[in-house]
N, C-alpha and C positions, 0 to 999 in steps of 0.2 A: 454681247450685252454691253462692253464697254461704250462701245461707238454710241449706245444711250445718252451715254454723261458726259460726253463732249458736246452735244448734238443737245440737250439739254441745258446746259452752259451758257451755250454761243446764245440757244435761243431767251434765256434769262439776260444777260447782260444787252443783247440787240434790244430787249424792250424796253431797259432803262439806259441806252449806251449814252454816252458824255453827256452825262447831267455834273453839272461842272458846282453846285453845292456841298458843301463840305460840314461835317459834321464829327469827325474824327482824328485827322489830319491836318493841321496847321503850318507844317512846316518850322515850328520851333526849334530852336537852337541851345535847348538848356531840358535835362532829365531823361528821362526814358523815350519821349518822342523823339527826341535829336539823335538817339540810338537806334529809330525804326528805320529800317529799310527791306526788301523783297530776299537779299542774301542772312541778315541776320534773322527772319522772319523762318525762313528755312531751315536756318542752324537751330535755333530755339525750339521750334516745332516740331522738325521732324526730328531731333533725337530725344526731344524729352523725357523720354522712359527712363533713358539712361542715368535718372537722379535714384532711382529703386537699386537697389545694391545688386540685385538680379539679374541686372545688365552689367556689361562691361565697359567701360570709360576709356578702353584702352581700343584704338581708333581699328589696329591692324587686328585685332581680335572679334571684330563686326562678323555677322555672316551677311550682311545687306544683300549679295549677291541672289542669297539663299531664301532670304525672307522675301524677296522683289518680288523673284519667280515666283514664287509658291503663293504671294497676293495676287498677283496677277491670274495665276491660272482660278483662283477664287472665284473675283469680281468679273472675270470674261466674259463664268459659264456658270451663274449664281445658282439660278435651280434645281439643278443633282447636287451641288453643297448644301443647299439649303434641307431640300429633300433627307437626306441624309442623317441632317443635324434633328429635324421637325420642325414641322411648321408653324405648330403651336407653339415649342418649344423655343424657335427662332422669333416668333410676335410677342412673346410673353416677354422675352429676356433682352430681346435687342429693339423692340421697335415700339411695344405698347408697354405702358409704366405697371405692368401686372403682377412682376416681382419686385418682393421686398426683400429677400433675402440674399445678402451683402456677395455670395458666390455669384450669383443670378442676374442682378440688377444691374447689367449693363447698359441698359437702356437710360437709368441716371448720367454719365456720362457722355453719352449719345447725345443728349437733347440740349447740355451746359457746355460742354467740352468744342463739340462739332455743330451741331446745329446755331446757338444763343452768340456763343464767344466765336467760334470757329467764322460764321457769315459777318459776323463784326470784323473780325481778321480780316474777309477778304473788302468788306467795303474799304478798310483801312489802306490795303495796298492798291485797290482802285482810284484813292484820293490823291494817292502816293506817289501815283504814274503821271496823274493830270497833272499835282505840283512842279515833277520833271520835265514837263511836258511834253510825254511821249505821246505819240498818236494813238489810238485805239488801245486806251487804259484797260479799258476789260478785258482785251484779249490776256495782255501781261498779268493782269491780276489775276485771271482764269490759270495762267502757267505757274506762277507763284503757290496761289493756294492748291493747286494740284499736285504739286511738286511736293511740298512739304508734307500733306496728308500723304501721300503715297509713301515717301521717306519713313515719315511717323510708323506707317503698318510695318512696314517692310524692318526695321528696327526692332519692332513691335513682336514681330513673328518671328525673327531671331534663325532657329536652325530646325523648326520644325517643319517638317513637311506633311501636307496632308490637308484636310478639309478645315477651314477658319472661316466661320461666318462673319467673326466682330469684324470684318473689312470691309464685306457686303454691305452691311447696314452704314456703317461709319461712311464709306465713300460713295457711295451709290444712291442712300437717303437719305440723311444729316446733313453732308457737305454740302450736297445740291439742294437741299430746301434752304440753308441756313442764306450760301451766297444770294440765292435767287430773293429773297426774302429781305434783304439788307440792302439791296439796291434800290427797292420800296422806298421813297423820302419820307413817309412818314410814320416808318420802322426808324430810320435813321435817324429823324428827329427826336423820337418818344425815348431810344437810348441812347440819347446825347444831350437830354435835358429833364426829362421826366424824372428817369432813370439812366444814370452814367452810367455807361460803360467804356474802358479804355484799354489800353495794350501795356501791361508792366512787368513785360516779359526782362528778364535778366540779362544783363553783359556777358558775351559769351566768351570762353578763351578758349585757347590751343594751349598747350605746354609743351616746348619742342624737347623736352628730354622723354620722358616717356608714351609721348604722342598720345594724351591724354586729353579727352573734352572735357573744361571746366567750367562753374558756373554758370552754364546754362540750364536754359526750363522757359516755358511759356505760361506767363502770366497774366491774371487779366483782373483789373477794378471792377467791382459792381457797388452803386452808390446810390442809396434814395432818404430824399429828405421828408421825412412825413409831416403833412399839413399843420398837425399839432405841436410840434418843435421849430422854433423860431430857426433853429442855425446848428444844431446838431444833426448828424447825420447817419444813418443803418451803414455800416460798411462790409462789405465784400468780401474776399482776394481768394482767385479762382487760380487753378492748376492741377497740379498732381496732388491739389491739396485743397479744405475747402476751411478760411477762415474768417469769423462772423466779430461785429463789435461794433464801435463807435468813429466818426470823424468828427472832432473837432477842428470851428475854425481859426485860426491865427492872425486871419487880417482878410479882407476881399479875394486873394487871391490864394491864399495856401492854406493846409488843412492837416494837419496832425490826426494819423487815423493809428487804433491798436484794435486787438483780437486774436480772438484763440480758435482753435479747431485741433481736424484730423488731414491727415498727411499719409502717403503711401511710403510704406516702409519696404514691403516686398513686394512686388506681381506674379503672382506662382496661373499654372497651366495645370490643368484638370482631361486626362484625355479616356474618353470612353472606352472601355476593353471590349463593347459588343460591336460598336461603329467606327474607332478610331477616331471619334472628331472630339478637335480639342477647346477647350473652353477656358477665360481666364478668371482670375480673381485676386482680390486685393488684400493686401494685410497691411490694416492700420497703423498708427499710431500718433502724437501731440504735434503740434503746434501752436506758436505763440509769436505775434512779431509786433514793430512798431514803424511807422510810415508816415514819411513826408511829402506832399506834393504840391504842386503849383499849378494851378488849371489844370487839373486831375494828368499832370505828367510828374511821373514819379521820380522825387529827383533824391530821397533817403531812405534806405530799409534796413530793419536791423531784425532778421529770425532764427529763432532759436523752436530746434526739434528735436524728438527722440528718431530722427530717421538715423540709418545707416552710416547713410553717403557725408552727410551734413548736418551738422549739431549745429553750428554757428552761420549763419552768412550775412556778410555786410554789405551792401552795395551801393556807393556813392557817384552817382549821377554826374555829365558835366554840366555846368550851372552853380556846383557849390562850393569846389577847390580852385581857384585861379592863378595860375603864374603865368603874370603880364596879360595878354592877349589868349590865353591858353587854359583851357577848363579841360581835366581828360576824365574819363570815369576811372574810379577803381574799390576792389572789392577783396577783401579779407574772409576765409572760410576755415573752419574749424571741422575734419572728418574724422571719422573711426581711427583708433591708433593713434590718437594725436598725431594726425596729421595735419598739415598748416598748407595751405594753400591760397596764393594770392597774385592780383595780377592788375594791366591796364589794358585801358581800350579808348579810343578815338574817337569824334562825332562821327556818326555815319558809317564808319568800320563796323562789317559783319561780323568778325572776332577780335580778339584781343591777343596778350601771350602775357601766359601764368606761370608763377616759380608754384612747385610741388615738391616737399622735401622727402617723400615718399610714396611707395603704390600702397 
């Protein structure tokens, strides 16, 4: 079954290949864009779980080897998983929006996460390859976004083994409708003007003392201006978290946005004692933050959560601190235990390196 999604892929990108418009990617050199690249894209993406207290941040403590296999033998050979899990039970909860009940409804995720934001990613690293100007952009954007969602599962699934549908759906129908869908120019155009959509994924670190992933997460703008408001704007900010508000603007070019929500606190596993097959689900809690951008590249955030991992994060953008010729990002965080955790990062560096004063 895999040889589907490549073969689906190739055929999606060949029928929009080097359309050399841009709609996401500018190649700026100030905020969260001047931080995008195909390695940091990976690192953000595919561990992002790991902001849930329920993962481990602790690098050698991964089972990735574990979780790989066990997605892979998933998405190979979908149909005896699927069979297993129900079919109904697998269309209600992963593919059609029929559950509403917060265990169940992974299909919300599916369609925001993978599908909306996810095929915006990958147009993002398709603009990304052309600005480099490597040859056949979509084949690398196809390696990129595959690479990282596969990571993400694999992460994802930790050290269980045994039947996981949420890979099926997420990699097999989401990813591949979402890319295939965003190469469309006039998908691209509607959210990149209509409706913003952008990449305000996090600075990510290393901490070489306790070989710790810091500060990352995959984050994404959603931004629309309604006809009846002159210059205010609905804002967004999507992730392991969903929070809603206002942007206001500051001047032609930047924009002061706040808003509040909900955030994941835990990701717990629910496993059938009749079937074995296992199913996930999320445990709440707040959010609240405030944001600054410049043609929607985020170059100031300040959030505050009741999560776990992270009560506080700060993260400053290059574009706003300068010494001489030299903007670098960096970012201050507040975890469980008062724990103090802080770090830098470089334009275009996939990671950075963080002090942790404690696990």
């Amino acid at each position: 079954m895999i040889k589907y999604y490549f073969i689906l892929i190739i055929f999606a990108n060949n029928l929009f290949a080097q359309n050399e418009k841009r709609y996401f990617y500018f190649g700026r050199d100030y905020g969260s864009e001047a931080m995008f690249n195909p390695l940091a894209v990976i690192i953000n993406g595919g561990f992002d779980i790991l902001q849930a207290s329920t993962h481990t941040r602790e690098l050698k403590s991964m089972a990735i080897a574990t979780g790989a296999k066990n997605v892979w033998e998933n998405i190979s050979d979908p149909f005896p998983r699927i069979k297993k899990f129900g079919w109904n039970n697998f269309l209600s909860q992963e593919v059609l929006p029929l559950q509403f009940d917060v265990k169940k409804a992974q299909w919300f995720p599916n369609y925001s996460l993978h599908f909306l934001f996810g095929g915006m990613n990958f147009r993002t690293n398709y603009e990304w390859f052309i600005d480099k100007n490597y040859s056949h952009p979509w084949a690398w954007a196809s390696l990129t976004y595959g690479t990282y969602h596969f990571l993400n599962e694999a992460v994802e699934n930790d050290r269980y083994k045994g039947v996981n549908v949420d890979p099926i759906a997420d990699l097999l129908i989401f990813n591949i409708g979402g890319a295939a869908l965003f190469l469309n120019d006039d998908v691209a155009d509607f959210f990149s003007s209509t409706v913003q959509i952008s990449d305000w994924s996090s600075m990510a670190a290393i901490n070489p003392n306790f070989m710790t992933l810091e500060n990352h997460g995959q984050n994404f703008l959603l931004r629309y201006q309604p006809s009846f408001w002159d210059s205010i704007s609905i804002f967004t900010y999507w992730g392991d978290h969903g929070l809603v508000g206002l942007s206001i603007p500051k001047n032609f070019e930047e924009k002061i946005s706040f808003g509040g929500g909900v955030v994941t606190r835990q990701v717990r596993d629910k496993v059938d004692k009749k079937t074995g097959v296992r199913s996930l689900y999320v445990d709440f809690g707040w959010i609240a933050g405030v944001f600054y951008d410049r043609n929607n590249s985020l170059m100031a955030s300040l959030v505050l959560s009741n999560r776990i991992n992270e009560k506080l994060k700060l993260n400053i953008y290059p574009g706003v601190i300068t010494f001489k010729d030299w903007s670098p990002g960096i970012f201050f965080n507040v975890g469980n235990r008062n724990q103090i955790i802080f770090g830098l990062n470089i334009t275009s560096s996939p990671i950075g390196l963080a002090y942790r004063n404690h696990l």
